[in-house]
C-alpha positions in Angstrom: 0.0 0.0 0.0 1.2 2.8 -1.0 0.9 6.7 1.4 0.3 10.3 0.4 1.5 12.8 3.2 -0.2 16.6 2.5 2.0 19.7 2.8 0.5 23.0 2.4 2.8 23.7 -0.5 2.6 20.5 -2.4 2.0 16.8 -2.0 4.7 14.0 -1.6 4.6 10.9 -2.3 5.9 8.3 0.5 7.5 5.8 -1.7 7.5 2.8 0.3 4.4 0.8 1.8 3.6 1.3 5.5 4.2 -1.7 7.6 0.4 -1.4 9.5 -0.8 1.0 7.4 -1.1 4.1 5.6 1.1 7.3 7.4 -1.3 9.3 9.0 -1.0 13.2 8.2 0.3 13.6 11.7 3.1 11.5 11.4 4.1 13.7 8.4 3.2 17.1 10.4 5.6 15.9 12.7 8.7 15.0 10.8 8.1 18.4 8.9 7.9 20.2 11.9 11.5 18.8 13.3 12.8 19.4 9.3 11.4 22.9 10.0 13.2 23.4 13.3 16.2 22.1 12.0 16.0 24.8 9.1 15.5 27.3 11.8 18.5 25.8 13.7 20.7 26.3 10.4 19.6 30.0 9.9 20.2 31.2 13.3 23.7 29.9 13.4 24.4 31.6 10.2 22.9 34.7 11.1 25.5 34.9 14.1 28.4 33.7 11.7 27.5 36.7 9.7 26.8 39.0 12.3 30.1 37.7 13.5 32.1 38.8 10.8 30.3 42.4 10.1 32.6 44.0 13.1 35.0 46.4 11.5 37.4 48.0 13.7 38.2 51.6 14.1 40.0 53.3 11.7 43.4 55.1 12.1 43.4 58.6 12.4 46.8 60.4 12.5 47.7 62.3 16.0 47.5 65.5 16.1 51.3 67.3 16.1 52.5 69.8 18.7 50.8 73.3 18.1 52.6 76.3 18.7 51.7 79.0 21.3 52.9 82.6 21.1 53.1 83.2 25.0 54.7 81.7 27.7 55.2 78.2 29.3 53.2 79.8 32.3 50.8 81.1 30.4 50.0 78.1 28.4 50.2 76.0 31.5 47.7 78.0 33.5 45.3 77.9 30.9 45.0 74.5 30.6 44.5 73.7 34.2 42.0 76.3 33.4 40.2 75.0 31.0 40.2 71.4 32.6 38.9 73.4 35.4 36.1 75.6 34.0 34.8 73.0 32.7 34.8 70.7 35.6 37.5 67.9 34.1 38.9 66.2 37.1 42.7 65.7 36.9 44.7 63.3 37.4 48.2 63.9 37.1 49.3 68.0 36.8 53.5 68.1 36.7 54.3 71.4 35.9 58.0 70.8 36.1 57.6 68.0 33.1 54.7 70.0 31.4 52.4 66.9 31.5 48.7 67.4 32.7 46.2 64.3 32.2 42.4 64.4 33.4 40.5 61.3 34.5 38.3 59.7 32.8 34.9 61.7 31.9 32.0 60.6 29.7 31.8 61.6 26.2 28.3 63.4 25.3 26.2 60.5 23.6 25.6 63.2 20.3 29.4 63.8 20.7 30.3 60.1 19.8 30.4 60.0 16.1 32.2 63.8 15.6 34.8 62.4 18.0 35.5 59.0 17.8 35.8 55.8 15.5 34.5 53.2 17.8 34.0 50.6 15.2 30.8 49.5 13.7 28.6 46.4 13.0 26.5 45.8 10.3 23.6 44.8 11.8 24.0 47.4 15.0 25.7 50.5 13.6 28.4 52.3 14.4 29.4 51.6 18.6 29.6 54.3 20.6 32.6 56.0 22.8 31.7 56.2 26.7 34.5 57.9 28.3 37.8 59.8 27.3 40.7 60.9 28.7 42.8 63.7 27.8 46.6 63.7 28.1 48.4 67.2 27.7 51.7 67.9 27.1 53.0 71.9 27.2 56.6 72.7 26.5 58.2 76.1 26.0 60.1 79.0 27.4 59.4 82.2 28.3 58.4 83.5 24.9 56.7 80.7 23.0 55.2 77.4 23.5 54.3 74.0 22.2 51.2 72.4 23.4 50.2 68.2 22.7 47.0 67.2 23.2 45.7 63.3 22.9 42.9 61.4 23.8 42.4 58.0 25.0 38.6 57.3 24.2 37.1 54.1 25.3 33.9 51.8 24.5 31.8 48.9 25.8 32.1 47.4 21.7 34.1 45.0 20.5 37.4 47.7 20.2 37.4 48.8 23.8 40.1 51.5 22.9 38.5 53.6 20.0 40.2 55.9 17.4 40.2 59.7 17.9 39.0 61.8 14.7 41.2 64.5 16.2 38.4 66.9 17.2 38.2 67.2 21.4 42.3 67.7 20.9 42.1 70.4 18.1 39.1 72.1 20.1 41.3 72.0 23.4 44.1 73.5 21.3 42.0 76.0 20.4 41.0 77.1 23.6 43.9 76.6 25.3 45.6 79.3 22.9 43.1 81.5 23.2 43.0 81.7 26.9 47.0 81.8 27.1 47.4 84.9 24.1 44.3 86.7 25.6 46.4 86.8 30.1 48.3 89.7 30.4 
């Protein structure tokens, strides 16, 4: 005797007789349904191969080179502590005698992220964001003219836990730091 099983899309023939009987649609519901859940089983582990390999890391941005200053190591060394001040940057390590001034850690405004950072991306979640930076200043000079460094360490929850800076926070800081230490008398 030969069986028909019924699938919604078509019908197949069961080629072989049933040893007490014709299949019942059941029995074919329920080898479908494992086929089924082993197709399901197959897709989910490629999705997470794939999802897998959409990381890309952050890119490489160049850092930033010493600016110039026209005025004074003093100058330029009282307005950073300054600025780091005024704007209520915690820091960490202030050497004046080595010109080296680093703040802790502070969280980087969640609209900031993409202007200021290459955390890397995913395909399937976007670009990950930066959660806290760190700035590391270094001001050399005499009593005439100076040279100020400025880098960032940014950092992320994503896969790159050290992101790239684009360079922005440092040329900003620049910016202000100049503009504070030309304008002192």
């Amino acid at each position: 005797m030969l069986a028909y099983a019924v699938d919604l899309e078509r019908t197949t023939l069961i080629s072989h007789a049933a040893p007490f009987g014709a299949y019942s649609e059941g029995d074919y519901v329920k080898s479908n349904r494992a086929a089924r859940v082993g197709q399901w089983r197959h897709a989910v582990v490629i999705c997470a191969l794939l999802a897998a390999c959409t990381w890309q890391p952050p890119a490489m941005h160049t850092i930033p080179e010493p600016a110039p200053i026209p005025a004074s190591f003093g100058k330029v060394w009282d307005a950073a502590v300054g600025h780091l001040s005024e704007h209520s940057i915690p820091i960490k390590v202030i050497e004046r005698s080595s010109g080296v001034l680093t703040s802790e850690p502070f969280p980087v405004p969640l609209g900031m992220t993409s202007q200021v950072a290459d955390c890397g991306s995913d395909a399937l979640l976007g670009p990950y964001v930066a959660n806290v930076a760190q700035y590391s200043i270094r001001v050399t000079g005499d009593s005439t003219s100076s040279n100020v460094r400025v880098t960032m360490a940014i950092f992320s929850k994503g896969p790159a836990e050290r992101c790239t800076s684009k360079g922005k926070y440092e040329t900003d800081l620049v910016t202000a730091i100049r503009a504070k230490a030309v304008s002192m008398r």
